[in-house]
TITITI-213574 format. One record per residue (C-alpha): residue in one letter; x, y, z; residue number from 1. Coordinates in nm, 3 decimals, m for minus. Layout:
 code      c1      c2      c3 pos
    A       X       Y       Z NUM
...
// end
This chain:
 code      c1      c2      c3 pos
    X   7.204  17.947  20.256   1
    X   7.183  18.303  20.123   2
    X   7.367  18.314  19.794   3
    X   7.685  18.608  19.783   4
    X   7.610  18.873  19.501   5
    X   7.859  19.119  19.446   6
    X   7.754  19.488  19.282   7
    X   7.970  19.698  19.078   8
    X   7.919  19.996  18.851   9
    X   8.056  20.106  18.564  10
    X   7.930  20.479  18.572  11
    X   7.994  20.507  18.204  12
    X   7.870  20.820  18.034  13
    X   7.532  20.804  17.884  14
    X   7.453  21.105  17.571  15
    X   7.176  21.379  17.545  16
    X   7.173  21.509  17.242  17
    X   6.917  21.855  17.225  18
    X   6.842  22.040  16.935  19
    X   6.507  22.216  16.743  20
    X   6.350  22.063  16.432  21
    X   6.105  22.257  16.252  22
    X   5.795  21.992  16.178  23
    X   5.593  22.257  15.973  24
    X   5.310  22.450  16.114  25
    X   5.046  22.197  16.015  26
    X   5.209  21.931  16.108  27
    X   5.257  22.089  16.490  28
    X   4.896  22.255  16.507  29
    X   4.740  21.872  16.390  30
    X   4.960  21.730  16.689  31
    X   4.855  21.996  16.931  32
    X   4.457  22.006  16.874  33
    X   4.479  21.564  16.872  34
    X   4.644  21.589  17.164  35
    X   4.394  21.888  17.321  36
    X   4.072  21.702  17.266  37
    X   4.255  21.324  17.323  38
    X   4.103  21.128  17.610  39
    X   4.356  21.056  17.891  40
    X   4.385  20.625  17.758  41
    X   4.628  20.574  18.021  42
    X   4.423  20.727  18.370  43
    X   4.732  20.813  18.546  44
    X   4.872  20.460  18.594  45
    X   5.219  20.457  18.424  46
    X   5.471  20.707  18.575  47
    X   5.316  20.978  18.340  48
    X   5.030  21.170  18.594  49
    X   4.921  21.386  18.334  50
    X   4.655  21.343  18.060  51
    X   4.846  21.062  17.813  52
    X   4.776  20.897  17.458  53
    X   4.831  20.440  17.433  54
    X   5.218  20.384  17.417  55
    X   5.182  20.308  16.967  56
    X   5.014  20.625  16.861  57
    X   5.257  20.655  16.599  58
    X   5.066  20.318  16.472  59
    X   4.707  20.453  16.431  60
    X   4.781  20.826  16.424  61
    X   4.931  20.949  16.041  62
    X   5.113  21.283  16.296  63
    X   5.251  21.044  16.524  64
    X   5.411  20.836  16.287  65
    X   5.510  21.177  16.087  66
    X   5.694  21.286  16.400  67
    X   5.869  20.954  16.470  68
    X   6.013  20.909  16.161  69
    X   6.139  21.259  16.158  70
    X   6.277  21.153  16.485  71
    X   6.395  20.837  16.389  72
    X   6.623  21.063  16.074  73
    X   6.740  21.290  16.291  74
    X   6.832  20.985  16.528  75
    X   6.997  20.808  16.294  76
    X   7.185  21.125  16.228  77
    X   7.332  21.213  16.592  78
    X   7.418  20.887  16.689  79
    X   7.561  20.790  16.385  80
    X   7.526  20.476  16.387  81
    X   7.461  20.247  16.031  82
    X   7.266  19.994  16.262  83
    X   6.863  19.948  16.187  84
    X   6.687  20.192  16.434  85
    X   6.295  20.181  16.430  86
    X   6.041  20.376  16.650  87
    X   5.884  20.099  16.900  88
    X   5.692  20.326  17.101  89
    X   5.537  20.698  17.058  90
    X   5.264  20.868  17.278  91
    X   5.125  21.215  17.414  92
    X   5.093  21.396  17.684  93
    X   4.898  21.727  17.864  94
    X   5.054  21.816  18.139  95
    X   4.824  22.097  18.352  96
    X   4.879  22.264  18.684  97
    X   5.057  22.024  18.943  98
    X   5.083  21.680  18.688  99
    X   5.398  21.542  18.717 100
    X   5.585  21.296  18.559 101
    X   5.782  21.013  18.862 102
    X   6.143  20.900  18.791 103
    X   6.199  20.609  18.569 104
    X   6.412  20.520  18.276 105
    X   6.307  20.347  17.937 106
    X   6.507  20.050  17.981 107
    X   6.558  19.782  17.764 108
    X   6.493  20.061  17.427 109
    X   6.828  20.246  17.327 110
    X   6.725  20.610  17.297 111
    X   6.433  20.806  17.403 112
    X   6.292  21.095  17.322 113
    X   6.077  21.394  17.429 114
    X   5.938  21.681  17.133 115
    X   5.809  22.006  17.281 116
    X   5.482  22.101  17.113 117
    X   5.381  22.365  17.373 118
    X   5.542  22.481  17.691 119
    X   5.379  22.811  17.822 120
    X   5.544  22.982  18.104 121
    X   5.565  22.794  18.432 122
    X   5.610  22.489  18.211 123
    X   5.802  22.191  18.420 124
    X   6.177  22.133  18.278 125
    X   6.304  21.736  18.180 126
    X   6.527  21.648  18.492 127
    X   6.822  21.408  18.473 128
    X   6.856  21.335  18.846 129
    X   7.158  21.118  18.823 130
    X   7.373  21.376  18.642 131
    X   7.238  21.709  18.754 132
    X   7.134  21.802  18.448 133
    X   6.814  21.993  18.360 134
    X   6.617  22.094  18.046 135
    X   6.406  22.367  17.983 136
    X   6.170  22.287  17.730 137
    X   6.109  22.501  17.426 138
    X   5.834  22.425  17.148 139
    X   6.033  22.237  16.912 140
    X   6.256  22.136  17.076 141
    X   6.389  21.764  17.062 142
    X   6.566  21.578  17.337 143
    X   6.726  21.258  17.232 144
    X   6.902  21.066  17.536 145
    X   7.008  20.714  17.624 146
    X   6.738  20.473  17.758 147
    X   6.910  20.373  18.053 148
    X   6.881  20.734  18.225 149
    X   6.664  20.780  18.518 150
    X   6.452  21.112  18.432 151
    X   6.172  21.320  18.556 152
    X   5.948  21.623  18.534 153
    X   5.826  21.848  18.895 154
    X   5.504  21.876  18.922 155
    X   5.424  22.189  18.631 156
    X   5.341  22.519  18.813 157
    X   5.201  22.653  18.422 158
    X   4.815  22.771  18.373 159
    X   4.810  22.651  18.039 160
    X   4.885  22.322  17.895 161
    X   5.246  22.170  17.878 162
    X   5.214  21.969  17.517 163
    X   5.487  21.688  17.461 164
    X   5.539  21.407  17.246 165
    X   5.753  21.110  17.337 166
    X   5.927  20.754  17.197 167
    X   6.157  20.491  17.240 168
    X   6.393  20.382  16.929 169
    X   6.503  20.035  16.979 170
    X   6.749  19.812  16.737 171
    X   6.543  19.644  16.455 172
    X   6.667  19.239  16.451 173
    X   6.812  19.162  16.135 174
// end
């Protein structure tokens, strides 16, 4: 006998906090050229189809873990909250004509983020599907939002390369 599940949903709120941080010029130009002559580690089989660094760069890159501590401040900051955040995942990515990025969320973290090294013209926007919502990117720019939202980026229509940085904060056990 088929067992009787019932669904409902809360369709609670979930925050996106956006802002600019200025990282320094050397600390942005050592991110862009690792990220220009990096390998693509992951070959296209997460939902990132672009050319993307291991999911712990922050752990063998000294940049990496620069940005995601800066991250994890300004983190802290927005949401906040006196509870022990930590950075559990940080990577890369090159995005060139037509890469794309499929929907997904970042589910069971707490906040994710996306930092805007580079974004040329044409460069693909950070898409919310569930609540409309869409971001252009700007370099520097920082995008903080709740784990649990679905998110995507089109397929970039830019000549030159699209250079982000992203993470996922989670809650550090006590």
């Amino acid at each position: 006998e088929k067992m009787k599940v019932n669904y409902y949903d809360f369709g609670m709120r979930l925050p996106v906090y956006d802002t600019s941080i200025d990282i320094g010029n050397t600390l942005k130009k050592n991110l862009e050229n690792y990220l220009l002559y990096k390998q693509d580690e992951m070959q296209h089989k997460t939902n990132v189809k672009a050319t993307m660094t291991n999911w712990t760069t922050h752990k063998t890159n000294a940049e990496f873990k620069a940005l995601s501590d800066i991250v994890l401040m300004v983190a802290k900051d927005m949401v906040k909250t006196p509870a022990p955040l930590y950075t559990s995942e940080c990577w890369g990515a090159v995005y060139t004509q037509g890469q794309e990025t499929k929907v997904h969320n970042h589910w069971p973290y707490l906040w994710s983020w996306c930092y805007y090294v580079k974004t040329p013209d044409g460069s693909s926007p950070l898409v919310f599907p569930e609540s409309k919502m869409m971001f252009e990117p700007n370099e520097g720019e920082l995008i903080i939002f709740s784990s649990l939202a679905k998110h995507y980026v089109p397929p970039c229509s830019c000549e030159d390369k699209r250079i982000m940085i992203a993470g996922n904060i989670g809650l550090q056990a006590i």
